[in-house]
C-alpha positions in Angstrom: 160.7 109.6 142.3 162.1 107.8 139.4 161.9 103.8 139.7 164.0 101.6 138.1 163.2 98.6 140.9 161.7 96.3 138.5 159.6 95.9 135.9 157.0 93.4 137.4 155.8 97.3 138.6 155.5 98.1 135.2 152.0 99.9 134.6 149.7 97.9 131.8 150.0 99.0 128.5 146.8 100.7 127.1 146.5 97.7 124.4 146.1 95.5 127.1 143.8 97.7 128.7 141.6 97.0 125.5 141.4 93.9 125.1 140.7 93.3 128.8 137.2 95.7 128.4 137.0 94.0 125.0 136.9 90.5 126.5 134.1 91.8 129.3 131.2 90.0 127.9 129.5 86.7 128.3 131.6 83.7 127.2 132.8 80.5 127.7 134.2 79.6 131.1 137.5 78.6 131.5 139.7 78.1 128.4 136.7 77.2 125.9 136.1 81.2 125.2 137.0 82.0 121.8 140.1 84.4 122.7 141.4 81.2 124.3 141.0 78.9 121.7 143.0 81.4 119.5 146.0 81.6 121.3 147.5 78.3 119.2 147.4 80.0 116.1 148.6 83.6 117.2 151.7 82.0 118.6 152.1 79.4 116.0 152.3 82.3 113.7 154.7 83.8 115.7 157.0 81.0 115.9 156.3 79.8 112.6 155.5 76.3 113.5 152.8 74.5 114.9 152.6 75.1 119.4 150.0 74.6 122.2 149.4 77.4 124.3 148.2 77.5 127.6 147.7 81.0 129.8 148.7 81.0 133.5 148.6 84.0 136.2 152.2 84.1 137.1 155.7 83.3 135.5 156.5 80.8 138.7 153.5 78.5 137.5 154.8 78.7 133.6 157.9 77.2 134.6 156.9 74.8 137.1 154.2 73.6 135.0 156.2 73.4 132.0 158.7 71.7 133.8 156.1 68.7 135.3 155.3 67.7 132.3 159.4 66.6 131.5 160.3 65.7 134.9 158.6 62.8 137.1 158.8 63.3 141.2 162.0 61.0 141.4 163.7 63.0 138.3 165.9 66.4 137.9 166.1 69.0 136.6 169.6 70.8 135.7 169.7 74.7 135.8 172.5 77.4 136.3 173.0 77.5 140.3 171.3 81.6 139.7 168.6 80.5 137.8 165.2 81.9 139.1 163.9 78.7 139.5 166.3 78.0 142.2 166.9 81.4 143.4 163.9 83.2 143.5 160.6 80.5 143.4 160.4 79.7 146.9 160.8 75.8 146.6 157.9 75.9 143.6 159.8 73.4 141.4 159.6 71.1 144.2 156.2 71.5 145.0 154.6 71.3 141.6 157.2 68.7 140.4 156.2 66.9 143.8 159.5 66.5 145.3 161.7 66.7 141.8 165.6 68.2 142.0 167.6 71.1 140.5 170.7 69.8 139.6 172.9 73.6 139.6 175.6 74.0 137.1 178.0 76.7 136.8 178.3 79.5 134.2 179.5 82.7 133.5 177.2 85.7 133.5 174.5 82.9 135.0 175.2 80.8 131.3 175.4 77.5 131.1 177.0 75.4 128.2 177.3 71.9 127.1 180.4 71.3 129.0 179.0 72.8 132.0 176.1 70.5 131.9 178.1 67.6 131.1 180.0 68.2 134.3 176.8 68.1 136.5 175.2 64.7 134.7 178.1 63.0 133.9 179.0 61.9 137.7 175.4 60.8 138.3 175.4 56.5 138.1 172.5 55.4 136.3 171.1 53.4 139.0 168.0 54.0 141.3 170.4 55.2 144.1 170.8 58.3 142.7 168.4 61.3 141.1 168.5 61.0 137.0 168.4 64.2 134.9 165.4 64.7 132.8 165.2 68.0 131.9 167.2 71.2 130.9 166.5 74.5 132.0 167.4 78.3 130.6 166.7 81.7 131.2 166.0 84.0 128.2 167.3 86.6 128.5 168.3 85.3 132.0 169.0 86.7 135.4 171.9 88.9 134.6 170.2 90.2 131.4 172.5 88.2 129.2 171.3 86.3 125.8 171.4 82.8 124.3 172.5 83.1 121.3 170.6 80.5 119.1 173.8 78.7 118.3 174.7 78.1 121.9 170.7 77.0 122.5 171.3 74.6 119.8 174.2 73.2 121.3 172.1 72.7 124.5 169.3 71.2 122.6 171.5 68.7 121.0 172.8 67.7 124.6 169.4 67.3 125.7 168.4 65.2 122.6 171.2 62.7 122.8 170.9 62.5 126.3 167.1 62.1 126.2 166.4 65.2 127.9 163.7 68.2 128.2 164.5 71.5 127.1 162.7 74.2 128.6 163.4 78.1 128.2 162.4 80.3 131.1 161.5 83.2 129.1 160.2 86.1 131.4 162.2 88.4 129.5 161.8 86.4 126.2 160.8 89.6 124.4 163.8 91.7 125.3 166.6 88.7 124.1 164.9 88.9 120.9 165.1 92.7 120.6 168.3 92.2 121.5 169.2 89.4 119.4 167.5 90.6 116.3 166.5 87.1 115.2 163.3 85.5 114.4 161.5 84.5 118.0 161.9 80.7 116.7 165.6 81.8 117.3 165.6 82.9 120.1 163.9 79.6 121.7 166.1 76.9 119.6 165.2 73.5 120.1 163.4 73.8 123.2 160.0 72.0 123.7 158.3 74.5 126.4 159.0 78.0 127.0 157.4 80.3 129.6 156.9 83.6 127.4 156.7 86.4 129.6 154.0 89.1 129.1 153.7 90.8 132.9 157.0 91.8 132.8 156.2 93.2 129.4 153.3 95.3 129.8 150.7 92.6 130.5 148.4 92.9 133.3 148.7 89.0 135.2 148.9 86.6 132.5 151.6 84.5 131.2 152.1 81.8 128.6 153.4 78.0 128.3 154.4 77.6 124.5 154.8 73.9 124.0 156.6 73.3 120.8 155.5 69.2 121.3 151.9 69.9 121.8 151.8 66.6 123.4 152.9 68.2 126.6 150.0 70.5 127.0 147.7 67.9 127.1 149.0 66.8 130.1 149.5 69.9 131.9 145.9 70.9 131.2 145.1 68.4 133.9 147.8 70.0 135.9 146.9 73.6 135.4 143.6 72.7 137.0 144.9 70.7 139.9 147.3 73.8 140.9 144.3 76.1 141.0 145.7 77.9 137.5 142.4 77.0 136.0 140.9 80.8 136.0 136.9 80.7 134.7 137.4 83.7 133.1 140.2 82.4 131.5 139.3 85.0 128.7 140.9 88.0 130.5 144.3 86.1 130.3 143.8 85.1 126.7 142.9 88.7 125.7 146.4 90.0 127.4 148.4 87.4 125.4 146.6 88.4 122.2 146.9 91.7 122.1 150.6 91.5 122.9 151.8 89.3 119.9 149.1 90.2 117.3 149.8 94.0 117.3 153.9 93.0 117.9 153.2 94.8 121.1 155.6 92.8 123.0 158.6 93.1 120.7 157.8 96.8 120.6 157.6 97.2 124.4 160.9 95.5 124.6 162.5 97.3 122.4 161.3 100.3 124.3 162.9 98.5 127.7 166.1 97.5 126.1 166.9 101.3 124.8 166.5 102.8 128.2 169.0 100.5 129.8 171.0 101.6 126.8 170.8 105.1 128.0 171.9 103.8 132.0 174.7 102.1 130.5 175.8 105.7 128.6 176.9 107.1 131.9 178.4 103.7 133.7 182.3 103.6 132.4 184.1 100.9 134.1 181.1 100.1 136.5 179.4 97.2 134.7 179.5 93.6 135.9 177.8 92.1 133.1 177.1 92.9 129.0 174.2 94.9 129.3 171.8 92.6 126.5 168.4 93.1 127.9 166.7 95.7 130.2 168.4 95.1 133.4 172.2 97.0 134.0 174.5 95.7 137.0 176.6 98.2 138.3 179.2 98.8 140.8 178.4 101.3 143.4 179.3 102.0 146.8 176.7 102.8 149.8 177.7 106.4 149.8 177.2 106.7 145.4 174.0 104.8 146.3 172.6 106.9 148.6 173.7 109.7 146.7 171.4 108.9 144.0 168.7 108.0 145.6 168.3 111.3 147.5 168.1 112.5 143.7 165.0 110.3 143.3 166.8 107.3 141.9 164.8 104.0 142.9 167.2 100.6 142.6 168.0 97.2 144.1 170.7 97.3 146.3 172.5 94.0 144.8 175.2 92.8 147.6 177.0 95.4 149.3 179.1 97.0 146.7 176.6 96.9 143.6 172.9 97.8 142.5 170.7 97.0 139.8 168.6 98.9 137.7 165.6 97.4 135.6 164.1 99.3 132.6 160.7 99.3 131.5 158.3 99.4 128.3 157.0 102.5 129.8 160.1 104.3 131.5 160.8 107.4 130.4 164.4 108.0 128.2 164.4 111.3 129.7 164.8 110.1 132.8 166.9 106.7 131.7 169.3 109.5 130.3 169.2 111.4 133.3 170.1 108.9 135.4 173.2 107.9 133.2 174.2 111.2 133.5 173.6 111.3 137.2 176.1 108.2 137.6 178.7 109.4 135.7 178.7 112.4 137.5 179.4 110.5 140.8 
């Protein structure tokens, strides 16, 4: 059986693995260990630029809490109508933003530009009849495994500054866009004052992190982090993940791994694609029967609707089989 379902199944990468028995001693509770209090400087060297980190168990409370921090209970927030924080959070923005709205804006390849914000906030009358915009929203890379490049994220940002918005980048798959991109990481997040960088997508074991590029920010979501129960007292575990994915360059190397095993899907899919393959994850087109077909060769995919699939490389999948499996689609 060869899986290519996701790569939330992705096993933990032995680094990780380290630093988790490496972090198995007496410490500080919560986020006053010493692994913890290091996570500002390991990502500030990353970005180049001072940031306030804060670690969280799951990619759904990054983005949420990122997102309550910009975005008051009577507020929106405007996203592309596939975003995952519409599509795939079960109602989370609304629960930890206490009632807060997704404004959904259209896009190709689940994009959105300038104009295509504009066009969402532009109708809203600034009165208190009607939900105001305070916040932006991106995926990076997003759900169809296409990438930002940084000048269209600095167009965005300079929408959300003149308009007095927040800019937040949903980055779950933050390390593949900048394999793919090539560009330094600050790139990769442009303007934006929060991003959820993904690390349990990425070989990480369950720990994610909230890079606040306006510090100011994670001061009040440390309040917040407690109150949703994100508070772990052995907040060390998550710190030691984090660590040892950005100061080895783990996570850009694990990505890189992902990204050139989609490569090798993509060898074998001719005319099949639906999207730029820019990332880990390939949409295809493929009938039941060419489905099944592969699947009684040990293929394991998403079905995605009833005439496509999806197939999600890993850090750790195997190029043999990547290959293979190109192979076994053009053979269909």
């Amino acid at each position: 059986m060869t899986r290519f379902l996701s790569d939330n199944a992705a096993s933990v990468h032995p680094a990780v693995w380290d630093a988790l028995k490496s972090a198995d001693s007496v410490q500080s509770p919560y986020d006053g260990d010493d692994l913890s209090q290091r996570l500002d400087e390991a990502f500030g060297a990353l970005f180049g630029r001072e940031v306030a980190v804060l670690w969280v168990a799951t990619g759904t409370a990054a983005n949420c809490l990122a997102l309550s921090a910009m975005v008051p209970p009577h507020g929106a927030v405007v996203c592309h109508r596939e975003a995952h924080i519409e599509m795939d959070e079960g109602g989370a923005p609304g629960f930890f933003l206490h009632g807060a709205k997704l404004l959904l804006a259209d896009g190709e390849g689940a994009r959105i530009t300038p104009d295509a914000i504009r066009a969402v906030i532009d109708p809203i009358r600034d009165d208190v009849h009607q939900v105001q915009p305070h916040a932006i929203s991106v995926t990076q890379a997003n759900e169809y495994g296409r990438c930002y490049r940084p000048t269209e994220l600095a167009a965005i940002g300079a929408l959300a500054k003149e308009r007095g918005l927040g800019f937040h980048v949903d980055g779950a798959r933050f390390a593949n866009a900048v394999a793919h991109l090539g560009c330094a990481p600050i790139e990769a997040v442009g303007p934006a004052q929060a991003l959820s960088f993904g690390c349990v997508k990425n070989g990480g074991m369950n720990a994610e992190a909230i890079v606040f590029f306006d510090p100011a920010l994670a001061d009040l979501v440390r309040y917040r982090r407690k109150r949703s129960g994100h508070l772990q007292s052995k907040g060390r575990f998550l710190a030691a993940q984090l660590l040892a994915m950005v100061e080895g360059d783990v996570w850009l190397d694990n990505a890189r791994r992902a990204n050139a095993a989609a490569s090798a899907i993509v060898a074998g899919a001719a005319d099949r694609l639906l999207h730029p393959v820019e990332a880990n994850e390939v949409f295809m087109r493929l009938s039941a029967p060419e489905r099944e077909a592969l699947r009684k060769q040990g293929y394991h995919f998403y079905d995605w609707g009833s005439d496509a699939a999806r197939f999600v490389a890993s850090w750790d999948s195997d190029p043999a089989a990547a290959e293979a499996l190109g192979k076994a689609i053009a053979a269909l």
